[in-house]
RODO-2510 file (C-alpha; in nm, 4 decimals, decimal comma):
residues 437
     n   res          X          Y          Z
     1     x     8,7849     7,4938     9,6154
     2     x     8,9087     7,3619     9,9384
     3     x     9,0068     7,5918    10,2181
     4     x     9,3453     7,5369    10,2459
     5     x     9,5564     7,4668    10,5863
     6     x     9,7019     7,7945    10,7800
     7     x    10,0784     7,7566    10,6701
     8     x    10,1857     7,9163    11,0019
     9     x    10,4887     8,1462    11,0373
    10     x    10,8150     8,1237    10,8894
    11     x    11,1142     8,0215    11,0441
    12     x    11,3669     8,2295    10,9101
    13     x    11,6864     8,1728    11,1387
    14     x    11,6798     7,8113    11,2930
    15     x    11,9940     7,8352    11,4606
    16     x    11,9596     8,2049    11,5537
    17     x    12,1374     8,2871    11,9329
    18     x    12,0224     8,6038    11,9533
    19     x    11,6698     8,6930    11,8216
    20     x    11,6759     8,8241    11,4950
    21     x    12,0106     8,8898    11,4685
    22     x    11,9773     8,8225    11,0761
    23     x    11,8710     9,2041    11,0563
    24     x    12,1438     9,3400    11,1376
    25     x    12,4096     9,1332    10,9505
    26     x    12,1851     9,1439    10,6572
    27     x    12,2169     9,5370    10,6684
    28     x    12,5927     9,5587    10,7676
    29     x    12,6514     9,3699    10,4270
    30     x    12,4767     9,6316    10,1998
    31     x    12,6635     9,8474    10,4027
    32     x    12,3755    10,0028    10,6767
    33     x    12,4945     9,8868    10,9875
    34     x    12,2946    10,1841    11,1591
    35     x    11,9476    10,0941    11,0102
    36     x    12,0394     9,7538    11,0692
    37     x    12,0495     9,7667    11,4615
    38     x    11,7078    10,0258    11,4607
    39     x    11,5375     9,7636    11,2503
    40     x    11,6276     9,5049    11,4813
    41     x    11,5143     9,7171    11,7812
    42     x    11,1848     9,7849    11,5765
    43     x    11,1145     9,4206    11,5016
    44     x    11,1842     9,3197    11,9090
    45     x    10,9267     9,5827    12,0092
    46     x    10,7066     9,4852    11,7187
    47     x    10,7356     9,1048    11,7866
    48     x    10,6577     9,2085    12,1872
    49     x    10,3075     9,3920    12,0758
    50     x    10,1665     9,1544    11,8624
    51     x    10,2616     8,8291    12,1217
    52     x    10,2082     9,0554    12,4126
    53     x    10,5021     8,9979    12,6026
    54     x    10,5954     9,3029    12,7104
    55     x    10,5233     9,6952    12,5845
    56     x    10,8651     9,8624    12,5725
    57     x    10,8575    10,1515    12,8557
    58     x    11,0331    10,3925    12,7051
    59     x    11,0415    10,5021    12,2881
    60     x    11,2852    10,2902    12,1004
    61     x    11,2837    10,5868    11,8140
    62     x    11,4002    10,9522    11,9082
    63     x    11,4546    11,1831    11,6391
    64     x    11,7572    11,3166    11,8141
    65     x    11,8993    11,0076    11,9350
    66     x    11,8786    10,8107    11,6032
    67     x    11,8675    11,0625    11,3397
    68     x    11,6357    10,8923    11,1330
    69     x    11,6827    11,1451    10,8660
    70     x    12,0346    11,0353    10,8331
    71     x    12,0209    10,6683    10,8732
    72     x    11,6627    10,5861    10,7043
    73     x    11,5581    10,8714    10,5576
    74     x    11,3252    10,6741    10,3387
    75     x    11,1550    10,5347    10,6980
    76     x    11,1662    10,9232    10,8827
    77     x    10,8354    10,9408    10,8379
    78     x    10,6799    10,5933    10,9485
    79     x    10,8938    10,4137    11,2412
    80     x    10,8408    10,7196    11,4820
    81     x    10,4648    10,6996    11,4767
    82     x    10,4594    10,3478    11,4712
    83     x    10,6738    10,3326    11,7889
    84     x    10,4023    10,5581    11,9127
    85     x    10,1316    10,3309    11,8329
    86     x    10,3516    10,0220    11,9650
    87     x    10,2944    10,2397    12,3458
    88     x     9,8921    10,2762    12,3006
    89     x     9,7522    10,2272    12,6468
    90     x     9,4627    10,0773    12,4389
    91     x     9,5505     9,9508    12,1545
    92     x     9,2292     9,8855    11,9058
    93     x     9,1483     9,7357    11,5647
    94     x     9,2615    10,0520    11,3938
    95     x     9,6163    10,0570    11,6191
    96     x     9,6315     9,6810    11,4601
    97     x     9,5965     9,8085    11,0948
    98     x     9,8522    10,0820    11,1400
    99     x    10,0817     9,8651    11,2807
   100     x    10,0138     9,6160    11,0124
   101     x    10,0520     9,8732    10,7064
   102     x    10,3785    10,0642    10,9035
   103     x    10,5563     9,7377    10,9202
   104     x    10,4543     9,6693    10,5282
   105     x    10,6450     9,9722    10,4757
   106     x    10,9505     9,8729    10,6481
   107     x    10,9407     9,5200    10,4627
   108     x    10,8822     9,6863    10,1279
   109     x    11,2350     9,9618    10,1784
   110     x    11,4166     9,5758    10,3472
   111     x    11,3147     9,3991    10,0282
   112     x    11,4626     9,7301     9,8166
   113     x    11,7741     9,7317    10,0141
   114     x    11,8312     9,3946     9,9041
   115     x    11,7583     9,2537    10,2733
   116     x    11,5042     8,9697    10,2247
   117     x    11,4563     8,8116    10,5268
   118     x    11,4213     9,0859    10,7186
   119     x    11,1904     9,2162    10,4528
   120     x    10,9859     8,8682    10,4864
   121     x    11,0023     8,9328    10,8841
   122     x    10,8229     9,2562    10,8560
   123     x    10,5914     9,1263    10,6202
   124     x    10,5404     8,8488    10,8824
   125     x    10,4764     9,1183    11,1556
   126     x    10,2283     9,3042    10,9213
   127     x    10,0264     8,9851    10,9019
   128     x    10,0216     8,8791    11,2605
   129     x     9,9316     9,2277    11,2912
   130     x     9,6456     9,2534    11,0606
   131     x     9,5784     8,9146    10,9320
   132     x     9,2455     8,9949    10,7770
   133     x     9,4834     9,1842    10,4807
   134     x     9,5420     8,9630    10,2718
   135     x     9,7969     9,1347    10,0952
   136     x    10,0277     9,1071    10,3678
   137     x    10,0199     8,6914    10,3408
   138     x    10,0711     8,7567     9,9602
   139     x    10,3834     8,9515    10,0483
   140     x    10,4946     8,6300    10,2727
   141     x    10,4583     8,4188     9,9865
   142     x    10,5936     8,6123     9,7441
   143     x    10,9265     8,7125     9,9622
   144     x    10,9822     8,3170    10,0699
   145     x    10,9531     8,2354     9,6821
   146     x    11,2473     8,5223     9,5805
   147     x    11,4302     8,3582     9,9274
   148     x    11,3809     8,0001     9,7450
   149     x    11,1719     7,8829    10,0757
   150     x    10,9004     7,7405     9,8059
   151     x    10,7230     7,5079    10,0525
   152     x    10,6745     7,7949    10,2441
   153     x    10,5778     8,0262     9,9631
   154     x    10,3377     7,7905     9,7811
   155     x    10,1591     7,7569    10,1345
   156     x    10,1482     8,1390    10,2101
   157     x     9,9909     8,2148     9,8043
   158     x     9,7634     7,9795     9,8607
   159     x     9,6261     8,0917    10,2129
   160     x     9,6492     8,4656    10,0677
   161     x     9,4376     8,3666     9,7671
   162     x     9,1658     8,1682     9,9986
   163     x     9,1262     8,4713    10,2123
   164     x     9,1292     8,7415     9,9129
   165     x     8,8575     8,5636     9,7674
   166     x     8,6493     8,5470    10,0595
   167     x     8,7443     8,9261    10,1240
   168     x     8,6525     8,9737     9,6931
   169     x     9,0113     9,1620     9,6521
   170     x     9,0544     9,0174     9,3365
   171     x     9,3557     9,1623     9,2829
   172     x     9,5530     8,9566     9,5647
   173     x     9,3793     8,6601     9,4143
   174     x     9,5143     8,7514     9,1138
   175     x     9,8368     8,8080     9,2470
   176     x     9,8504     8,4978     9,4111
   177     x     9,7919     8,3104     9,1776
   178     x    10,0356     8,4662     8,9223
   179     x    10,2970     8,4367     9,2161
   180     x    10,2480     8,0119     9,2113
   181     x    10,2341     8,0109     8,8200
   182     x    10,5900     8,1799     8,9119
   183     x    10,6976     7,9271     9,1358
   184     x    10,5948     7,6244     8,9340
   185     x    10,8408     7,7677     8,6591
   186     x    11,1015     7,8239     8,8935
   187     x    11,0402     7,4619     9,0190
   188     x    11,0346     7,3350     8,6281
   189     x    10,6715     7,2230     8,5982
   190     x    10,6104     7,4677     8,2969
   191     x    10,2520     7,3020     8,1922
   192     x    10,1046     7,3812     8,5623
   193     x    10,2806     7,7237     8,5233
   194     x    10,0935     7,7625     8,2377
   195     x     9,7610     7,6674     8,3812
   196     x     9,8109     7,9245     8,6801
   197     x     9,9215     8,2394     8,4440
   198     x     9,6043     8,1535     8,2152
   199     x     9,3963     8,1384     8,5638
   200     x     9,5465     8,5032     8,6243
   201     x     9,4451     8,6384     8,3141
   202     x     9,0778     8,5091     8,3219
   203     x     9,0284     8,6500     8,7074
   204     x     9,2104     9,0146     8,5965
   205     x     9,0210     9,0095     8,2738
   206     x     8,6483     8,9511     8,4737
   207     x     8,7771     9,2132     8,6876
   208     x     8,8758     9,4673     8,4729
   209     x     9,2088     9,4535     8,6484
   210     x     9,4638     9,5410     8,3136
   211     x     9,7625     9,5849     8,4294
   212     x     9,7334     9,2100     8,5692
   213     x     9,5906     9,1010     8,2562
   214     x     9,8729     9,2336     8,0835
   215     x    10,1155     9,0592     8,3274
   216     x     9,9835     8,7077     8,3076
   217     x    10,0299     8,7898     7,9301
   218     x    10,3457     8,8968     7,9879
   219     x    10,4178     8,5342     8,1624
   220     x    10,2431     8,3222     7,9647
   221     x    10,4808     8,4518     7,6369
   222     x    10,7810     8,4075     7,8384
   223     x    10,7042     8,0289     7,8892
   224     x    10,5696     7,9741     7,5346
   225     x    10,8830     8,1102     7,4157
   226     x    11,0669     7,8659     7,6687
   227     x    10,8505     7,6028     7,5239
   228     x    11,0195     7,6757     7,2059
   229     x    10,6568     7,8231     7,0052
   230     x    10,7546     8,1454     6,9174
   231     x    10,4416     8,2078     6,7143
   232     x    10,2073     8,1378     7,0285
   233     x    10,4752     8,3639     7,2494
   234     x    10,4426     8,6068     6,9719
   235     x    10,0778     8,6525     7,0623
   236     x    10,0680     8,6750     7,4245
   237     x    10,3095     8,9752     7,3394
   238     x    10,0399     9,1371     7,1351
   239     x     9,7937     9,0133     7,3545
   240     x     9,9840     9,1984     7,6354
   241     x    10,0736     9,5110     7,4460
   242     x     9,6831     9,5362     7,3836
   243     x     9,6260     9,4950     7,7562
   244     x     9,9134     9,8009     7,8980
   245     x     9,8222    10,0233     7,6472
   246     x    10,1038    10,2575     7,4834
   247     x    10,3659    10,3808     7,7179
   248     x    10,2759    10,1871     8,0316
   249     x    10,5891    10,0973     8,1862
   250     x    10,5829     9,7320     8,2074
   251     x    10,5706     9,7744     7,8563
   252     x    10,9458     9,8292     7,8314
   253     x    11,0595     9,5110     8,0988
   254     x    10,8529     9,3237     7,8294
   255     x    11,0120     9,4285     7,4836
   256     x    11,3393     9,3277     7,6989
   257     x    11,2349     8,9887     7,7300
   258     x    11,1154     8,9567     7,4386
   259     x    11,4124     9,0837     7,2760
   260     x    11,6381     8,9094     7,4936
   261     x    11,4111     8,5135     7,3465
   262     x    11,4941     8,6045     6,9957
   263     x    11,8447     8,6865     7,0689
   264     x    11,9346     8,3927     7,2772
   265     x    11,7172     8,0996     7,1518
   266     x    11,6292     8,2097     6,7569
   267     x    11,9233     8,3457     6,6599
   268     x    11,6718     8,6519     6,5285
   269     x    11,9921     8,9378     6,6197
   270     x    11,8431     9,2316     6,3852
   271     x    11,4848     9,2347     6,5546
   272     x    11,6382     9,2258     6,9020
   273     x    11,9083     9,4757     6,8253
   274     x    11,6242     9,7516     6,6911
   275     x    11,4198     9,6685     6,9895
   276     x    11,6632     9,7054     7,2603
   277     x    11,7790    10,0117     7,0459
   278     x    11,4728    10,1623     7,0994
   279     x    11,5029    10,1024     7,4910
   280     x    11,7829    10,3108     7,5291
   281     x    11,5406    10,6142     7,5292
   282     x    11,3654    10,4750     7,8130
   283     x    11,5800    10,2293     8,0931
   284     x    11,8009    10,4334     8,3180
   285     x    11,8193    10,2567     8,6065
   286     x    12,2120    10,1717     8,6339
   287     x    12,2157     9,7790     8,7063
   288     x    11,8905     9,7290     8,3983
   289     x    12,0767    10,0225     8,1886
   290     x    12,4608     9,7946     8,2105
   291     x    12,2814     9,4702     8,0794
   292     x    12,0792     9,6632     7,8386
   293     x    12,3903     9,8154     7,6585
   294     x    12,5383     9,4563     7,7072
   295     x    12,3090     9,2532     7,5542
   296     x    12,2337     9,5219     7,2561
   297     x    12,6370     9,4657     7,1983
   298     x    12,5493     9,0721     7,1764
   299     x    12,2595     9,1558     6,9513
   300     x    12,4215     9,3975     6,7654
   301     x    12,7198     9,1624     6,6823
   302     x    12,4566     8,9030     6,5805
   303     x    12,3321     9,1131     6,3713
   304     x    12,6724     9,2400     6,2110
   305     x    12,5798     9,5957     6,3210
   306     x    12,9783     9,6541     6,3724
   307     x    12,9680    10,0384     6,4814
   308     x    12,6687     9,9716     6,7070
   309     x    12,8912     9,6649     6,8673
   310     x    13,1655     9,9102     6,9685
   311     x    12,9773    10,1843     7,0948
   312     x    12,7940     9,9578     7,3245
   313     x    13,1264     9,7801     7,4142
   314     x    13,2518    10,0991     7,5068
   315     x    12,9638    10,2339     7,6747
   316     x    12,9524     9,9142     7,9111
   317     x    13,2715     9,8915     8,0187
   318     x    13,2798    10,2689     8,1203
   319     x    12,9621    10,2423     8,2629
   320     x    13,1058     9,9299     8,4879
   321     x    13,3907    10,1425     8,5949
   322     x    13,1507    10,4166     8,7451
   323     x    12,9804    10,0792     8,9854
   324     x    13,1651    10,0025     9,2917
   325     x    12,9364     9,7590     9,4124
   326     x    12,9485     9,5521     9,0916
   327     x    12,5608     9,4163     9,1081
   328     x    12,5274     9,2393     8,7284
   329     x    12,8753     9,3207     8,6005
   330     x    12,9163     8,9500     8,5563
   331     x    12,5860     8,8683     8,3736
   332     x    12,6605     9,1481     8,1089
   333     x    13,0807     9,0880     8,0804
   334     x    12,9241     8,7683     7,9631
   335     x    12,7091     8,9191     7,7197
   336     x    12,9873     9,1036     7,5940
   337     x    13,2187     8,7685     7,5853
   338     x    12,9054     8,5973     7,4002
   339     x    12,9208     8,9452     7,1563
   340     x    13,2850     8,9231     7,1104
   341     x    13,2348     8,5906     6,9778
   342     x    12,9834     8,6725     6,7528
   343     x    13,2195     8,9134     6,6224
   344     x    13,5697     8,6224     6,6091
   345     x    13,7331     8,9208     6,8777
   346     x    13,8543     8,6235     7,0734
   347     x    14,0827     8,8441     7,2755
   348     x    13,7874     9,0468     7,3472
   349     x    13,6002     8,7786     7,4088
   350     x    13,8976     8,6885     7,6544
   351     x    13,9272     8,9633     7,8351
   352     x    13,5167     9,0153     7,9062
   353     x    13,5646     8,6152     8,0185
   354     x    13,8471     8,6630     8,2768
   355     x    13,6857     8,9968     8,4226
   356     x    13,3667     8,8224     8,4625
   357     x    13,5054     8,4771     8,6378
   358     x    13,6522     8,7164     8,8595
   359     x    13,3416     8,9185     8,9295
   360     x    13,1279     8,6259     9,0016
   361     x    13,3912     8,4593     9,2119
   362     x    13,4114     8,7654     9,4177
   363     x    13,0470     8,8320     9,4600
   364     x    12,9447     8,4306     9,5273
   365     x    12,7583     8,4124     9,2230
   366     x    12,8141     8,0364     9,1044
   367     x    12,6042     8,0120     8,7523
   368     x    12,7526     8,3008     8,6501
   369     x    13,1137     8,2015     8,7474
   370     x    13,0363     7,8307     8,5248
   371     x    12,9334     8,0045     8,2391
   372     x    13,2312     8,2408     8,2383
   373     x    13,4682     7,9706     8,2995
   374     x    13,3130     7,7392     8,0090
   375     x    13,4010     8,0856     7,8021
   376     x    13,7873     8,1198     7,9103
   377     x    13,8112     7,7464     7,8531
   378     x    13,7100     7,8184     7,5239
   379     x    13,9511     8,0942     7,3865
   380     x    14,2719     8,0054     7,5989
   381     x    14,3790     7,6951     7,4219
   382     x    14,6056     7,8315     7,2392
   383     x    14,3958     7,6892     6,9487
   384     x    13,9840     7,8025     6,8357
   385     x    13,8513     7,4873     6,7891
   386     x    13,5113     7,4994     6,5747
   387     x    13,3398     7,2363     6,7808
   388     x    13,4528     7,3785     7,0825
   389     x    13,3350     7,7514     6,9717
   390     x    13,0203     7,6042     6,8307
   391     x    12,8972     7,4705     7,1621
   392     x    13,0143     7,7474     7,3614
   393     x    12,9560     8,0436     7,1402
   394     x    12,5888     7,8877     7,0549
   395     x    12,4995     8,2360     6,8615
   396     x    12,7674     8,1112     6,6082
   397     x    12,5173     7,7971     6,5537
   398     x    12,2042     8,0591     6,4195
   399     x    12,3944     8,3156     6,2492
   400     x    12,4342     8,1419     5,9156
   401     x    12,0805     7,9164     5,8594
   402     x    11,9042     8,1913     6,0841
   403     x    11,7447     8,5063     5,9552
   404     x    11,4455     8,7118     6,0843
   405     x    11,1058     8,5795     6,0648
   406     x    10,8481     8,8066     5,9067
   407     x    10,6423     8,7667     6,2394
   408     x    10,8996     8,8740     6,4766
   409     x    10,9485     9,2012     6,2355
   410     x    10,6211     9,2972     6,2599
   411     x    10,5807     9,2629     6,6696
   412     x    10,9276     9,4255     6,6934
   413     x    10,7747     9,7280     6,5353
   414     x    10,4842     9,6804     6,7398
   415     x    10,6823     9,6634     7,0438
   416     x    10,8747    10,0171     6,9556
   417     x    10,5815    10,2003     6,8940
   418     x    10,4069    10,0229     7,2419
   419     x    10,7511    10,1769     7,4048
   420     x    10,5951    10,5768     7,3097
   421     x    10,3598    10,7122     7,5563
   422     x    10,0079    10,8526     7,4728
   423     x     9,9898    11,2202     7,4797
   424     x     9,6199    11,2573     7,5221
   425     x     9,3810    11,2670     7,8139
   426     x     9,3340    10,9045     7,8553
   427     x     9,1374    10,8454     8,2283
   428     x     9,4635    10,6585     8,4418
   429     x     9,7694    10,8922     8,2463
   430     x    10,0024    10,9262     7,9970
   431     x    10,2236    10,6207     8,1699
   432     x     9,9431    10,3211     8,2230
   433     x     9,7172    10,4193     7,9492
   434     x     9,4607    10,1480     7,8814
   435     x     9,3862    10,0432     7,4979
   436     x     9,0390     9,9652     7,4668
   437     x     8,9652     9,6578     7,2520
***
C-alpha cells in the first residue's frame, strides 16, 4: 500500500473577511449567538498556539465574565483549562495532546449543535495539535464528507488510515475505511462501496473489534438492498445481528433501515409495520421518534392495519405541534402523504402534502420540497388519475402482486427479539452484549 500524499488543511471559508467568522454565524442560526463569539475567541487563541503567532496575554475564558455554565454548559468543564494550557510558559508534548483532545471536545458538542464547519475547524486544530492521533484526521475526513467537501474527505480517510496502521489502531483504520465505503455510496460508485465495507469487516473481524464488524454489516445490507438482492441484504442483517449481540443499540438504527427497504422498495408493509412496532419501546429521541411514528403510519397503511394508521397519524401530527424548530417535519408529512395514499385519504394525503411543501420551503430543504410538490400535483387536479397516482403513490404499485416473503418474516422476528436486551452478566453490559458464534 502506497503512502498516500498529506492532504493539507481545509479551507473552509475562501472568501472569509474576518477570520473565522463562520463560527459565529453558524451558532447565531441554531440560535447560540453567545457560544458562538467564545468559540470564535477559542479558535483565534487556538489557531495563535499551534502557528505560534502570538500567546494571548491575558485569559480569553473567565468563569465570571462568560458564564460558561450558562452559555456552554456542556464545555464548563474543558475550555477553561484549555485556555490555561493555551498560556503554558513551556508548553510540552503532553500540553500538545491536551490541547489536541480539548479541542476534539469542542468539535464533537459543534458537530452536535448542528455547526459543521466549525466542528471540522476544531477537529482541524486537534490535528495540527496532535497530529500523531490519528483519530483526529479521521474526524477531518469524516466531518468534510457530512459537509459534502469529498475531495477533501477522501484525502483526510486515507491519510488517517495510513497513519493508524502504522500506529496499529485498528480501529481508525477501520473507521476509515468504512468512512470511504460511505463516500463512494454517496458519490454513486456502489461496487467500490462494497469493496471498502467488506475491507471493514475483515480488519474489525481480525481484530476482534464487533461493534465495527457489526457496522460494516450493517452497510454492506443497506447497499445489497439498494442493489435490489434482498436475500443477500437479508444476511448481512443476520450477519450483523450475530455481530451486536441482543440489545446493543445500533441494533435498533438497523431494524429501522431495514424496515424502512421493505417498506419503500418491496412493497413487504406487514413485516415493516411489526418491526417498527416493536421500536416504539425503544427510540425516544424527538426528531428519530416523529419519522418513526411516520413511517409506521406508511407501513401500517400498506399493510391495511387501519386503527394502527390513525393512531400514528394522530400521534405525529401532535408530536409536530410540540417542535418549534421543525428539524424532519417535512421528511415524515411526506410519509404520512405517501400513507394517506395507501389508504385513498386523498384529502389527507393533501393536507400532509401542502404542510410539508411549506416546511421544506421554509427550512431550504430542496429534495424534500420536489417530492412534496410531485405529491400536491398529484391530488389537486380536481381529478385522481390512476397513472398519475400509480407513479406518484409507488406503494399503490406493490400492494396488490406484493405480499411478504417467508424470509423477510423470519428476520423480522429476528430483528424484534435482537431489539430486547440481555439480562445476564455478559463481560461489556446489558446494552453492547457480544453473541459469541
Amino acid at each position: 500500500m502506497c503512502q498516500p500524499n498529506y492532504p493539507g488543511p481545509i479551507v473552509i471559508d475562501p472568501d472569509e473577511r474576518v477570520p473565522y467568522a463562520y463560527v459565529v454565524k453558524e451558532l447565531s442560526d441554531v440560535g447560540l449567538d453567545e457560544a458562538g463569539l467564545v468559540l470564535w475567541q477559542v479558535l483565534r487563541d487556538v489557531r495563535s498556539w499551534i502557528e505560534a503567532i502570538s500567546a494571548p496575554d491575558e485569559p480569553t475564558l473567565r468563569d465570571e465574565g462568560w458564564k460558561l455554565e450558562g452559555i456552554v454548559p456542556e464545555l464548563a468543564a474543558t475550555l477553561p483549562p484549555l485556555d490555561r494550557l493555551l498560556r503554558e510558559p513551556e508548553p510540552d508534548v503532553h500540553t500538545a495532546e491536551a490541547v489536541g483532545l480539548a479541542c476534539m471536545h469542542v468539535g464533537l458538542w459543534a458537530e452536535e449543535a448542528a455547526a459543521g464547519r466549525t466542528a471540522l475547524s476544531f477537529f482541524q486544530a486537534a490535528e495540527d495539535a496532535d497530529p500523531d492521533n490519528p483519530h483526529y484526521a479521521y474526524n477531518i475526513g469524516r466531518m468534510a464528507r457530512k459537509l459534502a467537501m469529498y475531495d477533501a474527505a477522501e484525502g483526510w480517510l486515507k491519510w488517517a488510515g495510513w497513519v493508524a496502521r502504522g500506529a496499529g489502531r485498528w480501529e481508525v483504520v477501520a473507521l476509515c475505511t468504512s468512512g470511504l465505503g460511505n463516500l463512494h455510496r454517496q458519490r454513486g460508485n456502489l461496487p467500490l462501496a462494497m469493496r471498502l465495507h467488506e475491507l471493514t469487516r475483515r480488519v474489525a473481524k481480525r481484530h476482534d473489534l464487533r461493534t465495527l464488524e457489526g457496522d460494516a454489516l450493517y452497510d454492506l445490507a443497506g447497499i445489497s438492498f439498494d442493489f435490489g438482492e434482498m436475500k443477500r441484504g437479508s444476511e448481512y442483517t443476520r450477519h450483523a445481528l450475530l455481530a451486536y449481540g441482543p440489545g446493543h443499540t445500533r441494533v435498533y438504527t438497523l431494524a429501522r433501515d431495514v424496515a424502512w427497504h421493505w417498506m419503500d422498495r418491496y412493497g413487504h408493509f406487514e413485516d415493516a409495520a411489526h418491526v417498527l412496532n416493536a421500536l416504539l419501546e425503544y427510540i425516544w429521541k424527538p426528531s428519530d421518534r416523529l419519522l418513526l411514528l411516520a413511517n409506521l403510519a406508511r407501513a401500517a397503511a400498506g399493510a391495511g392495519w387501519n386503527e394502527v394508521f390513525e393512531a400514528m397519524w394522530i400521534e405525529s401530527w401532535s408530536m409536530m405541534r410540540q417542535q418549534p424548530l421543525r428539524d424532519g417535519h417535512a421528511a415524515a408529512l411526506i410519509q404520512l402523504a405517501y400513507g394517506a395514499g395507501n389508504m385513498e385519504a386523498w384529502d389527507r394525503a393533501q393536507i400532509a402534502a401542502v404542510e410539508a411543501v411549506a416546511v421544506a420551503r421554509e427550512r431550504k430543504e430542496g429534495e424534500m420540497m420536489i417530492v412534496a410538490e410531485s405529491i400536491l400535483n398529484a391530488v389537486t387536479k380536481g381529478v385522481i388519475v390512476d397513472e398519475v397516482v400509480r407513479s406518484t403513490f409507488k406503494d399503490r404499485q406493490h400492494q396488490q402482486p406484493a405480499g411478504n416473503s417467508g424470509d423477510s418474516v423470519e428476520l423480522a422476528s429476528q430483528l424484534t427479539n435482537a431489539m430486547r436486551v440481555r439480562r445476564d452478566d455478559a463481560p461489556k453490559g446489558p446494552a453492547h452484549t457480544p453473541a459469541y458464534r
